[in-house]
N, C-alpha and C positions, 0 to 999 in steps of 0.2 A: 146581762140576760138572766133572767128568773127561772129554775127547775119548778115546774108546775108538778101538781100529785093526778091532774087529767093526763099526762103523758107518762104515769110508770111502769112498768116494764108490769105485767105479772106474774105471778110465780109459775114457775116454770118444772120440767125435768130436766132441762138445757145445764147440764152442768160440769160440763167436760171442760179439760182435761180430769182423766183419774188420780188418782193418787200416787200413780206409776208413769204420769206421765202420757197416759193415751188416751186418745180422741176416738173410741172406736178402735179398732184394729190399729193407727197410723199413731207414730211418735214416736214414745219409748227414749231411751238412753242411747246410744249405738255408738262408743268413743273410748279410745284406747283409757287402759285402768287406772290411771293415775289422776285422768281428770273427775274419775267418780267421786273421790273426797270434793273437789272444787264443787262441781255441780251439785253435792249435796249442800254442801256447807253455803249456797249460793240462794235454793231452795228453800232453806230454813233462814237465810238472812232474809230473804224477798216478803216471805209468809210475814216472817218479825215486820220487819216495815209496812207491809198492808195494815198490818194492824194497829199504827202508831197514828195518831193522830199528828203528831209535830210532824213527822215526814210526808204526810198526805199535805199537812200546811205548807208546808215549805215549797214543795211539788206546786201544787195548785198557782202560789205566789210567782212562781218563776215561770209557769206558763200563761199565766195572764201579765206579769209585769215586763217579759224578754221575750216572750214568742207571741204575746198579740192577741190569745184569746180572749172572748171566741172570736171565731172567727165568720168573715162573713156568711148568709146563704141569699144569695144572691138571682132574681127574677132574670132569665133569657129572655130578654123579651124578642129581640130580631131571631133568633134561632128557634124559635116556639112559632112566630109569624113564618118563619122561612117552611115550617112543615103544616103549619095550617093545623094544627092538631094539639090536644093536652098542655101541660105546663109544664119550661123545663126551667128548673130550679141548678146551680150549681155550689156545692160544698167550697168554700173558698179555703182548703188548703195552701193554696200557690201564694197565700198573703201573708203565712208566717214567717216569720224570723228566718232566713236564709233561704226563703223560697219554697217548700216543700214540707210535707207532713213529718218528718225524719224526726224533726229536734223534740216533739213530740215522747219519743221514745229515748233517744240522747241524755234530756235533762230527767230524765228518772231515772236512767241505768247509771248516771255519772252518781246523780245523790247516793245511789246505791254502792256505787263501788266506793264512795267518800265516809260512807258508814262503815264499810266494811276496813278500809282503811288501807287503800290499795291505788296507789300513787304513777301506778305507768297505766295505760289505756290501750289497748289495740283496736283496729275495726277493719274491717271488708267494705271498698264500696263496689258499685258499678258504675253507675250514672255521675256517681259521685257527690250525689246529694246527702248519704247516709256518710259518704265519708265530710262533708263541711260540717255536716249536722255536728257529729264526734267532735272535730277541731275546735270547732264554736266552742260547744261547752267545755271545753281542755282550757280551750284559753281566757274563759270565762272563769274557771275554779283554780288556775293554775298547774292543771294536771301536763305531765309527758303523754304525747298523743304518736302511736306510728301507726299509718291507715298503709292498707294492702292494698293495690289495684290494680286489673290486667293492663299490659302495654299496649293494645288494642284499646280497651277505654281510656288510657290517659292521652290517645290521640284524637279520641272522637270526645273526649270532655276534657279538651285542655283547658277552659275557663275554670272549673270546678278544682281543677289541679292545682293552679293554683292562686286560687281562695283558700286551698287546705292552707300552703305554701305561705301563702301573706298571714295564715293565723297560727303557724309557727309547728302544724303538723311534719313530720318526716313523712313524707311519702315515696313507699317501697313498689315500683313496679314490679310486675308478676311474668316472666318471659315463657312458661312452660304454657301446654295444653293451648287451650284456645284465645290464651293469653285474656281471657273474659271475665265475670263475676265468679264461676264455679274455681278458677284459679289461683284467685283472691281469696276466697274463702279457706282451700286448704293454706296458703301459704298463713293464715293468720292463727288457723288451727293450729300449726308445727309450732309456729311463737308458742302459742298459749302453752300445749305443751312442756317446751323447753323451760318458758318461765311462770309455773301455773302459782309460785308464789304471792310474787307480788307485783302479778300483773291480772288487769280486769279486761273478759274482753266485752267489747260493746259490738252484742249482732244487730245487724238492721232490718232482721223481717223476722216473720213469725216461722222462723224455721231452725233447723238446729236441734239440740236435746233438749231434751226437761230441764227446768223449768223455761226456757228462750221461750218457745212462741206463745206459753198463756203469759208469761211475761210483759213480751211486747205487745202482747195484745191488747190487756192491760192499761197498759200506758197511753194506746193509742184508741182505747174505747171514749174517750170524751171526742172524738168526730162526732162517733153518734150517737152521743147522751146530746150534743150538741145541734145538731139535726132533727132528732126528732123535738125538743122544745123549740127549736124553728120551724118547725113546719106547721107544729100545732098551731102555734103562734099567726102562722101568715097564712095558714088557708084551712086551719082551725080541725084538721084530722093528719094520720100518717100520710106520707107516701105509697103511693101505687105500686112503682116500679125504684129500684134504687140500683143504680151502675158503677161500676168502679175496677178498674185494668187491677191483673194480677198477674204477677212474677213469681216474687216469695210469698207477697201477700199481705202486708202489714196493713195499708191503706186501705185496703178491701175491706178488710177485719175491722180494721176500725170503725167504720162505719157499719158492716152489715151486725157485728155481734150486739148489738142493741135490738134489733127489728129479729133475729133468728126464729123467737117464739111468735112473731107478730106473723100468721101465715096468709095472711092478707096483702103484706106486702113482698113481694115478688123483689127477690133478688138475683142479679146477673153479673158474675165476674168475666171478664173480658182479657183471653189470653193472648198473645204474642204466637199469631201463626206466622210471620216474616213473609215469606214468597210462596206460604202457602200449606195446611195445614197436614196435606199430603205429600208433600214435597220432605228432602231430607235437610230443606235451609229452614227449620221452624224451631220454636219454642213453645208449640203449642202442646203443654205438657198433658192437659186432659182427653185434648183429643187423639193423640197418639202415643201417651206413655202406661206406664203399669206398673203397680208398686213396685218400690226396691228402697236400698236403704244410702239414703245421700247427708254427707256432713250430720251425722249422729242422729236423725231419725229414721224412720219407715215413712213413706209418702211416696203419692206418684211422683216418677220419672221416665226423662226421657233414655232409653235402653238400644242397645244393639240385639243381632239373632244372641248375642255372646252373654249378653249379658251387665256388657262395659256401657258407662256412660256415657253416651252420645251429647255432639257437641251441638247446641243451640243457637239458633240464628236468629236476630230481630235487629231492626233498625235501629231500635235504642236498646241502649247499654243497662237500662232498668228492666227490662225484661228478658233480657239474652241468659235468660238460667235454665238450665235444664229439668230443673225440681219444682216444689211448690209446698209450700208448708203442709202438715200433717192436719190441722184444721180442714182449711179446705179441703184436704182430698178427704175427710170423712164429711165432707157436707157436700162434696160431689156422689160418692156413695149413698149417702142415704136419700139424695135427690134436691137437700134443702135450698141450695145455690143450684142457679144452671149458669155452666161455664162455656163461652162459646168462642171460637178463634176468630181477629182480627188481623189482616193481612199487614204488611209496611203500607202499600199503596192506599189501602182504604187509612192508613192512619196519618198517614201524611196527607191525603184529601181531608182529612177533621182538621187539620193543623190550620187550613188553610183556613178553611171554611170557618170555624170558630173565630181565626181571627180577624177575617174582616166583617163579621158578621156581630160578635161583640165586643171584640177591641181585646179580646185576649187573647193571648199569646198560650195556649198548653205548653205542657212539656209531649216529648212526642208520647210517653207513659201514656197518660193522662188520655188523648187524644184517641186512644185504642176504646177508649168507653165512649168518646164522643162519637166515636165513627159508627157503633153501633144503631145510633140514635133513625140512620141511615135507615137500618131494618127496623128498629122500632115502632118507629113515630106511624108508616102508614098503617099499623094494626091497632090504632087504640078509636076509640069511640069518639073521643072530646073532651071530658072535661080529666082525664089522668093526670095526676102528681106523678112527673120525673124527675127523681134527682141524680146528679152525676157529681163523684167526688171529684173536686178540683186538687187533684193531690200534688201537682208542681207547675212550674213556670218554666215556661221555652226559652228563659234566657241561654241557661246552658248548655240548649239544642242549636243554638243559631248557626254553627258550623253545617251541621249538617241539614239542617234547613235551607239555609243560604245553597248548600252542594246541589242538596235535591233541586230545588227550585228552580238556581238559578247559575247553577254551574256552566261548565262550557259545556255537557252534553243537553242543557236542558235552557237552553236560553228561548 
């Protein structure tokens, strides 16, 4: 696929993060002091590599020759007939190399940590997608890989466990707190910590300290360098509307940091309300959180009267976090993104609906922006551009899919 000069971005003020690391009020450093030298020394490695040609080549070659890019964007057609309205397009993230958008950011932080010259790997998953991503490329460069994950997700994503496991990760269950992603995260922080020498860690969302999420964002802005030379391409302007579920936020990012300046096109993140966005079972961090500072930035969270971080609930284990990267909350803030909560039930009615309707299978992640499409679709006029990032595959949902479904309370 051809970068055309009719689809480039124009010049902008869009040019956050600062210098310090902030998005607006939100980011910043926030991490005991010893990993200040790592993250600086991490900051100045990242900038060096952006500006190398070989390592953009090298990058480039291993996401087109081992993850697949690009990847497809693909016409709904039954599910555009099913609402009688506009055109929905979906991003085919769920077609790369292990499934999911993750490896995206994996195969740049691994070349990264391989420059740097730093031989052990840690990572955080939930879903467990960001941790195969991690192992993939460990076992692909020969690296030492140990991924963190709560004991609660490695029950509800035992497949992904292990696929770590067959590609030769350690993987460390996490038994304290809500045994979930916010779990995993500290336990992998205490690593890095103890071993900030010579060990890299590989975060999987755009959240964390400086430099992480313009980092990963980074990494995963070819969604929508990708996206919009498809779209020009197949209906010869942007999109209208462009969708895509948020947790920490990386897939979101990816796609929407292309179009931010583009104010034409209408961006919506899709959060994790669980049982309900008023309820104390959600993750719906925008509609009921308020900055604080979680795993080394400022960003909205989810909070108590106290002040302590409250425990997050969602169906799936890709959204069950109680934060949100510092990006997003300053594109919540300024009003660029509008972020809106998705229940479990409406996202497991998308699961369904999606797949007998196109023979895809979402991840249940994924599914929270397809469900939107619910409220969407009857407000547009007719001819609207939808896209929806297809950011994983329900293979490694099917436990709980098969529960919900077709369990013994739901036969």
């Amino acid at each position: 696929m051809q970068q055309t000069n009719e689809v480039a971005v124009p010049d902008t003020a869009y040019n956050f993060p600062s210098k310090n690391g902030y998005f607006g009020k939100f980011g910043g450093k926030f991490v005991p002091e010893i990993l200040i030298p790592a993250l600086d020394e991490l900051e100045r490695q990242y900038e060096l590599a952006s500006k190398d040609d070989s390592f953009k080549k090298e990058r480039l070659h291993h996401l087109r020759e081992y993850v697949g890019r690009p990847t497809p964007f693909t016409f709904c057609e039954r599910l555009t007939a099913h609402y009688e309205t506009g055109r929905i397009y979906f991003k085919r993230e769920d077609l790369c190399h292990t499934g999911a958008h993750k490896i995206n950011n994996t195969i740049g932080q691994v070349l990264l940590a391989m420059r740097m010259g730093k031989k052990r790997i840690i990572a955080e998953t939930g879903a467990g997608q960001h941790g195969v991503a991690t192992a993939t490329v460990c076992a692909k460069f020969g690296l030492e890989c140990i991924v963190y994950m709560g004991a609660e997700d490695m029950k509800r994503q035992k497949l992904n466990v292990d696929r770590m496991r067959l590609l030769g990760a350690d993987v460390r269950g996490v038994e304290s707190g809500s045994k979930t992603l916010k779990d995993a995260t500290n336990e992998a922080i205490r690593d890095w910590v103890t071993n900030v020498d010579d060990t890299f860690y590989i975060i999987g969302s755009v959240v964390g300290p400086h430099p992480y999420p313009k980092m990963v964002r980074d990494f995963h802005d070819v969604i929508g360098l990708e996206t919009e030379a498809q779209c020009f391409e197949t209906e010869g302007r942007d999109p209208d509307y462009i969708l895509a579920c948020v947790g920490g936020g990386s897939n979101a990012i990816g796609i929407f940091h292309r179009f931010i300046d583009k104010k034409h096109v209408k961006l919506i993140g899709l959060e994790a309300a669980g049982e309900g966005a008023e309820t104390n079972k959600t993750a719906a961090t925008f509609s009921k959180g308020k900055p604080g500072v979680l795993h080394g930035s400022l960003s909205y969270l989810l909070q108590t009267h106290q002040g302590q971080v409250e425990l997050a609930h969602s169906i799936s284990a890709g959204l069950d976090y109680p934060g949100v990267g510092p990006e997003h909350s300053h594109l919540f803030d300024t009003g660029r993104v509008a972020y809106r909560p998705v229940t479990d039930t409406e996202a497991m009615d998308a699961v369904k609906r999606c797949s007998m309707l196109e023979g895809i299978i979402p991840a249940i992640e994924t599914a929270h922006a397809i469900a939107w499409l619910e409220k969407l679709m009857p407000q547009l006029s007719g001819d609207e551009i939808v896209v929806i990032n297809c950011s994983g595959r329900g293979d490694k949902d099917m436990g709980t899919i098969s529960d919900y479904f077709y369990g013994s309370n739901n036969k």
